[in-house]
Every structure is written in structure tokens, then in C-alpha cells.
C-alpha positions in Angstrom: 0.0 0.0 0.0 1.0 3.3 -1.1 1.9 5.8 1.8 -0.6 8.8 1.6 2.3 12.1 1.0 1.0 14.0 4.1 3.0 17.4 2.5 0.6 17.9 -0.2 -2.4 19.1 2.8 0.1 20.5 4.7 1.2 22.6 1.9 -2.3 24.8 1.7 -2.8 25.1 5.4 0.7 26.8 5.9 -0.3 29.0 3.1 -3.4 30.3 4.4 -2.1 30.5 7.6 1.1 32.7 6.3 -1.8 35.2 4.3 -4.2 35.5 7.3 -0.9 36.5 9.4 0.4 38.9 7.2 -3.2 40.2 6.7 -4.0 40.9 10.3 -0.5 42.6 10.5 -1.2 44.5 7.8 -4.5 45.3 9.5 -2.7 46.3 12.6 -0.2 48.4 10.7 -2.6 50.6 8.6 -6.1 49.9 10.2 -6.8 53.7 10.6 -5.6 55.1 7.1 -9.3 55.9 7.0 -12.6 58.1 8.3 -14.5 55.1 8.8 -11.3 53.4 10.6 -10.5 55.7 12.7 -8.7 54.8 16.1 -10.4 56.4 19.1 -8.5 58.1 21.3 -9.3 59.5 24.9 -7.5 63.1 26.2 -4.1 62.1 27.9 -4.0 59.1 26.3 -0.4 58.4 24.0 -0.3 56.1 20.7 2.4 54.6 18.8 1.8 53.9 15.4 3.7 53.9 11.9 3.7 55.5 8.9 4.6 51.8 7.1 3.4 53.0 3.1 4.1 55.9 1.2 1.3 58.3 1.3 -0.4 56.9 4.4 -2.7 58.8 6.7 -3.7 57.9 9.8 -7.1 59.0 11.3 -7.9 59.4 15.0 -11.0 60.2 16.7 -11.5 62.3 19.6 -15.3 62.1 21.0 -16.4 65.7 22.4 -18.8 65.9 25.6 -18.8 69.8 25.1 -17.0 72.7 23.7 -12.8 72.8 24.5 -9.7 73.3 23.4 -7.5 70.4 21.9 -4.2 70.3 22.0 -2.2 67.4 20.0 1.7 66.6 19.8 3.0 64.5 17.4 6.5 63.7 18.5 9.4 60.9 18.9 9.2 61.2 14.8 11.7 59.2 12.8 14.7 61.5 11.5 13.4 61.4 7.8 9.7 62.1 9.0 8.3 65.5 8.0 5.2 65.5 10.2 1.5 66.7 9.2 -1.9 67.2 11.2 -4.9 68.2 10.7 -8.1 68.6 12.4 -11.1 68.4 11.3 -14.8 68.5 12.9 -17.1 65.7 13.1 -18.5 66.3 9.7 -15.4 65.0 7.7 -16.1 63.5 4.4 -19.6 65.4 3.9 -18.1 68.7 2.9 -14.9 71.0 2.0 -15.4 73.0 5.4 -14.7 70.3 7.9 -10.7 71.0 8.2 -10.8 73.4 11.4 -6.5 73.5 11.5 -3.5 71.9 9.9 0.0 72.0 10.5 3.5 70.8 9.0 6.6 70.6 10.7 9.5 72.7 9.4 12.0 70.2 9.1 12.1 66.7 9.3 12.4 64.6 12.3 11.1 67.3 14.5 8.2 67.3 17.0 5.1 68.8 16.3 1.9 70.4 18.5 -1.5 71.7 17.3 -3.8 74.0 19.3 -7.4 74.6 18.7 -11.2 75.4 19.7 -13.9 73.0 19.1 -17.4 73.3 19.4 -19.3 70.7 21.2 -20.8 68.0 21.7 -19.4 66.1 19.1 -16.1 64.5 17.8 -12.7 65.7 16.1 -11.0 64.0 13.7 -7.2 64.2 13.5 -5.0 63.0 10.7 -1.0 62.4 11.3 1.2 61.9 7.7 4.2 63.0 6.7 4.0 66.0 4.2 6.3 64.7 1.9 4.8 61.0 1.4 7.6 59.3 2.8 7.0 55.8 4.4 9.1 54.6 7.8 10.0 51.1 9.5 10.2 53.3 13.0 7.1 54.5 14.9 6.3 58.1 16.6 4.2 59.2 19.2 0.5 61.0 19.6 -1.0 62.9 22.4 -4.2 64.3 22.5 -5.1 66.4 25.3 -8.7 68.6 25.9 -9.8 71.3 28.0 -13.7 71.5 28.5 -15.5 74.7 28.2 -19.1 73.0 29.9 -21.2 75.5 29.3 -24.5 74.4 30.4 -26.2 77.6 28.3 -25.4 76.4 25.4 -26.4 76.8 22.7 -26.9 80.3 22.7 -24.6 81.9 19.9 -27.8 82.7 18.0 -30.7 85.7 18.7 -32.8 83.3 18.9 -31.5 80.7 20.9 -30.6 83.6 23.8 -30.4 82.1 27.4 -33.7 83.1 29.3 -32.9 84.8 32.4 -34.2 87.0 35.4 -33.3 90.3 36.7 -30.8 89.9 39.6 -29.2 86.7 38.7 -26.0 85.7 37.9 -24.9 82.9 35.3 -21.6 81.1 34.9 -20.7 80.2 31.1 -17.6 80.2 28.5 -16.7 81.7 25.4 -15.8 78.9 23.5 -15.2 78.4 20.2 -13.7 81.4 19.2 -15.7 83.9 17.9 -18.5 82.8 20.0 -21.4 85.3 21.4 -23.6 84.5 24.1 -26.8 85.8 24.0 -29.3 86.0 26.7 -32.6 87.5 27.0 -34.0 89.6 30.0 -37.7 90.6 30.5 -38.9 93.3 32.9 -41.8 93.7 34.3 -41.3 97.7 34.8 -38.9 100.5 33.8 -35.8 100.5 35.9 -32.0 100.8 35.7 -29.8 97.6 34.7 -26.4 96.6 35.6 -24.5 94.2 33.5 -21.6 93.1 35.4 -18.7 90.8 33.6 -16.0 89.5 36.2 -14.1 86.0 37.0 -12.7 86.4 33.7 -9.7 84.0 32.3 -6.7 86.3 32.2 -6.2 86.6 28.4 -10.3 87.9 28.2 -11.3 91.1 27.0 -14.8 90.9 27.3 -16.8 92.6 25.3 -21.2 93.4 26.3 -24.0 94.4 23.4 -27.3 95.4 24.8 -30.7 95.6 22.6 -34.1 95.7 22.8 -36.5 93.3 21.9 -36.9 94.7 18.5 -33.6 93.6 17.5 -35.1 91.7 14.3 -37.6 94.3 13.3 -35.1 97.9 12.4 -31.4 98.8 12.6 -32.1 101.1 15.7 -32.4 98.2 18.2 -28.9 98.9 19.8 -29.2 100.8 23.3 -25.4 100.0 24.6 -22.2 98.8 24.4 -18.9 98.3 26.1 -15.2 96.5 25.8 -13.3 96.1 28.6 -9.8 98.7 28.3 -7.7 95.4 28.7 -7.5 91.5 29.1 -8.3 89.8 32.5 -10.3 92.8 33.6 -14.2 93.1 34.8 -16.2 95.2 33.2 -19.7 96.8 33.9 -22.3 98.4 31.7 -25.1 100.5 33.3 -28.3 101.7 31.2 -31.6 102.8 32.3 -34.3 100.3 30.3 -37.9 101.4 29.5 -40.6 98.8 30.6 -42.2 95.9 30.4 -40.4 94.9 27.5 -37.3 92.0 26.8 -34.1 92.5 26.1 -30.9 90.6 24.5 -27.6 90.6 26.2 -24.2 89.5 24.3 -21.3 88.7 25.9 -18.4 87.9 24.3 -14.7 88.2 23.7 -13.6 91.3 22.1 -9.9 89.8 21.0 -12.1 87.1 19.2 -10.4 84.2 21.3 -12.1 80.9 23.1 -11.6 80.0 26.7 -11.4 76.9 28.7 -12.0 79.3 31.8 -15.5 80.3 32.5 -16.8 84.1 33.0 -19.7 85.4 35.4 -22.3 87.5 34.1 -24.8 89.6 36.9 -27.9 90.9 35.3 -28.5 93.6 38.4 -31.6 95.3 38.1 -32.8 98.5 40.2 -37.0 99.1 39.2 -38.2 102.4 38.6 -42.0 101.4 38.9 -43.5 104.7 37.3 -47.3 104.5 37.2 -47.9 107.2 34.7 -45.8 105.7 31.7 -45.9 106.1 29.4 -46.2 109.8 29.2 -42.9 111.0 27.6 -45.1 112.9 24.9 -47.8 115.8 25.2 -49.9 113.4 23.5 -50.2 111.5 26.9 -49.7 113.9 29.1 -50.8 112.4 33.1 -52.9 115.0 34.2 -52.5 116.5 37.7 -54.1 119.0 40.4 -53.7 121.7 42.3 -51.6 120.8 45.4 -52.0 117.1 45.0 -48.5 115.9 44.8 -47.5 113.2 42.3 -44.5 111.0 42.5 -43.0 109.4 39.3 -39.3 108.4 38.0 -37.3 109.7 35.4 -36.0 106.4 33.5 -34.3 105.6 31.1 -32.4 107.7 30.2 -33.6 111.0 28.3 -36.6 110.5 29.9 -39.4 113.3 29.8 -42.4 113.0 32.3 -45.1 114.9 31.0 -48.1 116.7 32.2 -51.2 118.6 32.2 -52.6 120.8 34.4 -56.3 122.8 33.8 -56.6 126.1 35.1 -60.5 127.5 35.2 -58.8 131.3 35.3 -55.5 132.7 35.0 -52.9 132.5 37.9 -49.7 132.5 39.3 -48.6 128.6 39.9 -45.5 127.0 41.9 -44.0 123.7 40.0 -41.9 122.1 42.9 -39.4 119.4 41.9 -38.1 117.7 45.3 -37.4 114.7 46.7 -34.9 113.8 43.6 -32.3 111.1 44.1 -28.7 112.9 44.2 -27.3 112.4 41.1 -30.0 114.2 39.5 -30.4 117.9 38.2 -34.1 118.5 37.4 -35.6 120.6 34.5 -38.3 121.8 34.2 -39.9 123.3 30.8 -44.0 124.4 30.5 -46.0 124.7 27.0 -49.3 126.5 26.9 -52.4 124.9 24.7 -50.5 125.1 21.5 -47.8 123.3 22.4 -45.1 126.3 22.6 -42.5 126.9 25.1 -43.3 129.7 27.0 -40.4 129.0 30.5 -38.1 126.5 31.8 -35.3 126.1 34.4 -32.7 123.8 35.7 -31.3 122.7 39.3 -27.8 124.8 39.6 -26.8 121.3 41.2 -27.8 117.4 41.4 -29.5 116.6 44.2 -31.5 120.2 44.3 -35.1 120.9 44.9 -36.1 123.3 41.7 -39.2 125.8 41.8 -40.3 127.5 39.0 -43.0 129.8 39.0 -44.9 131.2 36.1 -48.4 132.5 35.3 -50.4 130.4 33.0 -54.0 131.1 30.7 -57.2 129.8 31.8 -57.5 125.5 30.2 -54.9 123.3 29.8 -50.9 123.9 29.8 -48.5 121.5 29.8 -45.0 120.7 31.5 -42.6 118.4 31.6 -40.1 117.0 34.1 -36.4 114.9 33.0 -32.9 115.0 34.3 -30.9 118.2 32.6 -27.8 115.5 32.1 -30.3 113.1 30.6 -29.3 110.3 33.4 -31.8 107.4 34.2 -32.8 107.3 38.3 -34.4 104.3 40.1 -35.4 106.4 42.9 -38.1 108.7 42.4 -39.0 112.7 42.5 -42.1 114.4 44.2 -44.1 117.2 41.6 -46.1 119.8 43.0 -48.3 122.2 41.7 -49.5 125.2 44.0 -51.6 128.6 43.3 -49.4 131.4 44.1 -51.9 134.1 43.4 -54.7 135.0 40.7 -53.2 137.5 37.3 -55.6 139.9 38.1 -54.6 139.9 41.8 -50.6 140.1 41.2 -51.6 143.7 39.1 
């Protein structure tokens, strides 16, 4: 009997076994050189890997809980290894705008890092080559490192997505990515004076605070204030009277354009000026008063102008008393007769003054009007009072 020649099996076997080795090391060697292949990678975390063919790229994934900054290092490069990286945000491969940075080494064999912004949640692609195609038998080294920016506001870079808020709190959130604006909306329930106050900022901050009203979509005159900070790291505050009820949008952002891993603190302070006559900042709607029946109202915002009206059945000599006013404020005081003409006026000498102006007026309906002569807002409010000093005919 013939003996069976066991080689000829054996043969095959070693064959496929050889192929689905050098497969899987093949695998191993260039199993990211794709989007879909991507290696994920976790901050802190160090790989070793090989540029092994000419041309290769190798794709890493870093998966994004919020907004931060990256930073990757690509170093421990062979000494014929011209690094390359790139980052790119989680919409690689669906359009041209994807790639967020890129960097090359200037010479070969030398390390290289990458810095950048990212919004979030989400995930960042990172690609490592070498910039002139080269391949390399010898590994090097990335590191991938992230610092969060978890603001809980967010989104809120948009008009419309602003942050709801309430007068008197305070909010902690982060500029970040770069360019970013956070908007916020305030609604008040009355006129009143607010203070925005920006402070806690990261050192290399210059923050930077638009107010509007709520007709910020409607026309171009929407804007009622804005300020930038004089230099990086430093609080800053802006004040405006606002007229009421009515919203608001806040913006907050950096002025230098530049993203933070630090978080700012933003006060909406808000002092009410409850004036129950508003709106009467026009003869049209003029709050009508009496003889020696005081009235007490507020001047805000600012430029404010309180008119009113006053009916006199005869001629006389009348007293218009201004007291009780906060101590930043000079009062003026200016009076129309019927037809609307300007027939006196006067201002405090000094803030903080009681003002008197006398004047004899026609028989039916003149007008005055009350308002700060520096046109400043006040949350605290002034007395008016209107007295008969005598009749015309009995001052002759």
C-alpha cells in the first residue's frame, strides 16, 4: 500500500495561515488610514503607530462631551519624517469646510503640536502623515489632550437661541469656540435701571457686552449700549436705564475674538423704577394733575421726559416744585401753553436740588414736563407739585 504524501495538505494550510498573518499585520499596521477606521483616542492618552506605506494617513478620533480646546503633539518622529496634522470636525467627508487647523513641521524629524477650539458635543478627527509621502520602518508618538468649556447655556450663539434669564441673577458660562457670542434675553416687568456686570474672567479675556431691545429683528435702531473692557483679564460693567415691560438681548463675548477653557460670570442687576404714569414722555399723553395734590414718578431711562397737564378754570400765578430727587440728578423743568409752545423752563444749579419754577399760565390746559438736565436714568423717584401762588388779576 502506497503511503498517503501527508505534505501535499500540509502545503495549503501553511499557506493560508502565512496570508491571514500577514493580513492581520497588515490590518494592525494601517487599520486607521481611514474616516471610517478611525482609532479612538481619549484626552491624555499616548499612541504609537507607523507611517509603514508611502502616502499613508492615519485618522484618530476624539469624541467631544462639550465645547474645549485640543491640543495634539505629534512627536518621537523618525529623523526622515516630515510630520503633518490636521483637524477636522465631526462632519469630515460630507463637505470641504470640515478641516478646522493643519500644521507641518519645518523640518524633518522634528516634533510637532496643534492648538485649537472646538465646538461641542461632538467628535474631532485628527490625521497624522508625513508632508512629503515618505514611508518609515520606525514608529512616533501621539498625544491628544482637551480642555472642556461646559457651558450648560449652550447653545446660545444665535438671537434666537438667547439664554432666558431674570433680573438679579447671575450665570456662569464660557466663550468657547472662538468667535463665540452669548446671548441672553431679560424681560422686565417695569422701567428700571440695569447693571451688567462681567467678572471672573480667564486672564487673556477682553470681554466685550451688546445690549438691545427686543426689537432687535424688526429695524437697525435696536442697539441701546455697548462696552469693551480697556484690557484683558479685567471686569467690566455696563449700566443703562431700560424702559418697561419689555425683553431685552444681552451679548457677551470676547472682544480679541479668542475661546476659553476658563468660564466668566455674568450679573444681570436690576434696580425698578415702577413709574405708574408711563408712558407719558409725549404731550400726547400727558398724566394730568391738580392743584396741590403731589405726584410722585421716576425719570428712567435715560432722556426721559415726564409729562403733564394741568387745567386752570382762570388765569394764575402757579409754583411747579421738583423735590425729593435722588442725588445724582439735576431737574428741569420746561412748561407749554395749549398750542404746544414753550413759553419758561429752568434747571437745578446742582444734582440733588429741589427746583421751583414759578410762572403765570391762561385759563384751560398747559402742559409741563419733568427729565434730568444731564439726561441720566434714576431708580429712585421725585415728588411734583403744583400750587396757586396768586390770581393775574390779583398780582396787578
Amino acid at each position: 500500500m502506497k503511503e498517503p504524501n501527508r505534505f501535499k495538505w500540509m502545503i495549503p494550510v501553511l499557506f493560508i495561515f502565512v496570508l491571514s498573518a500577514s493580513c492581520a499585520l497588515g490590518q494592525g499596521q494601517s487599520g486607521n488610514n481611514l474616516p471610517g477606521d478611525a482609532l479612538q483616542v481619549q484626552p491624555g492618552q499616548a499612541v504609537q503607530d507607523s507611517i509603514s506605506k508611502a502616502g499613508e494617513t492615519h485618522y484618530f478620533l476624539l469624541p467631544m462631551d462639550t465645547s474645549g480646546i485640543v491640543s495634539i503633539s505629534v512627536d518621537g518622529v523618525p529623523g526622515d519624517m516630515k510630520p503633518h496634522i490636521t483637524l477636522n470636525n465631526e462632519y469630515f467627508g460630507l463637505w470641504g469646510s470640515a478641516i478646522q487647523a493643519d500644521k507641518t513641521a519645518t523640518n524633518a524629524g522634528d516634533s510637532l503640536s496643534l492648538e485649537k477650539d472646538m465646538p461641542g458635543p461632538g467628535g474631532c478627527y485628527i490625521t497624522v502623515s508625513d508632508a512629503d509621502g515618505k514611508a518609515h520602518s520606525s514608529s512616533y508618538s501621539l498625544k491628544v489632550d482637551f480642555r472642556p468649556a461646559p457651558d450648560a447655556n449652550e447653545p446660545n450663539n444665535l438671537p434666537g437661541e438667547a439664554t432666558i434669564v431674570k433680573p438679579n441673577q447671575a450665570v456662569k458660562a464660557y466663550i468657547c469656540p472662538s468667535s463665540d457670542i452669548d446671548y441672553y434675553r431679560l424681560d422686565v416687568n417695569t422701567s428700571g435701571i440695569l447693571a451688567l456686570k462681567v467678572d471672573d474672567v480667564p486672564e487673556d479675556m477682553k470681554p466685550y457686552i451688546k445690549l438691545r431691545n427686543e426689537y432687535y429683528f424688526l429695524w437697525g435702531n435696536s442697539e441701546i449700549g455697548d462696552k469693551t473692557a480697556t484690557n484683558a483679564g479685567e471686569p467690566l460693567t455696563l449700566e443703562k436705564g431700560l424702559l418697561g415691560p419689555r425683553g431685552y438681548l444681552i451679548a457677551v463675548s470676547d472682544a480679541d475674538g479668542k475661546a476659553h477653557s476658563d468660564s466668566y460670570t455674568l450679573t444681570f442687576a436690576f434696580e425698578p423704577a415702577p413709574d405708574n404714569y408711563e408712558p407719558n414722555n409725549d404731550i400726547g399723553d400727558a398724566t394730568e394733575v391738580k392743584l396741590d395734590q403731589p405726584v410722585t414718578a421716576y425719570i428712567c431711562p435715560g432722556d426721559d421726559k415726564d409729562f403733564y397737564k394741568l387745567y386752570m378754570n382762570s388765569p394764575g400765578v402757579v409754583a411747579i416744585k421738583v423735590d425729593g430727587v435722588s442725588e445724582d440728578m439735576r431737574p428741569y423743568l420746561m412748561i407749554r401753553d395749549k398750542n404746544n409752545r414753550q413759553i419758561a423752563d429752568k434747571g437745578a444749579t446742582n444734582p440733588g436740588d429741589t427746583l421751583i419754577l414759578e410762572k403765570d399760565l391762561e385759563a384751560g390746559w398747559n402742559y409741563f414736563a419733568v427729565s434730568d438736565a444731564d439726561g441720566k436714568a434714576h431708580s429712585e423717584p421725585y415728588t411734583i407739585d403744583v400750587s396757586l401762588k396768586a390770581s393775574v388779576e390779583g398780582t396787578k
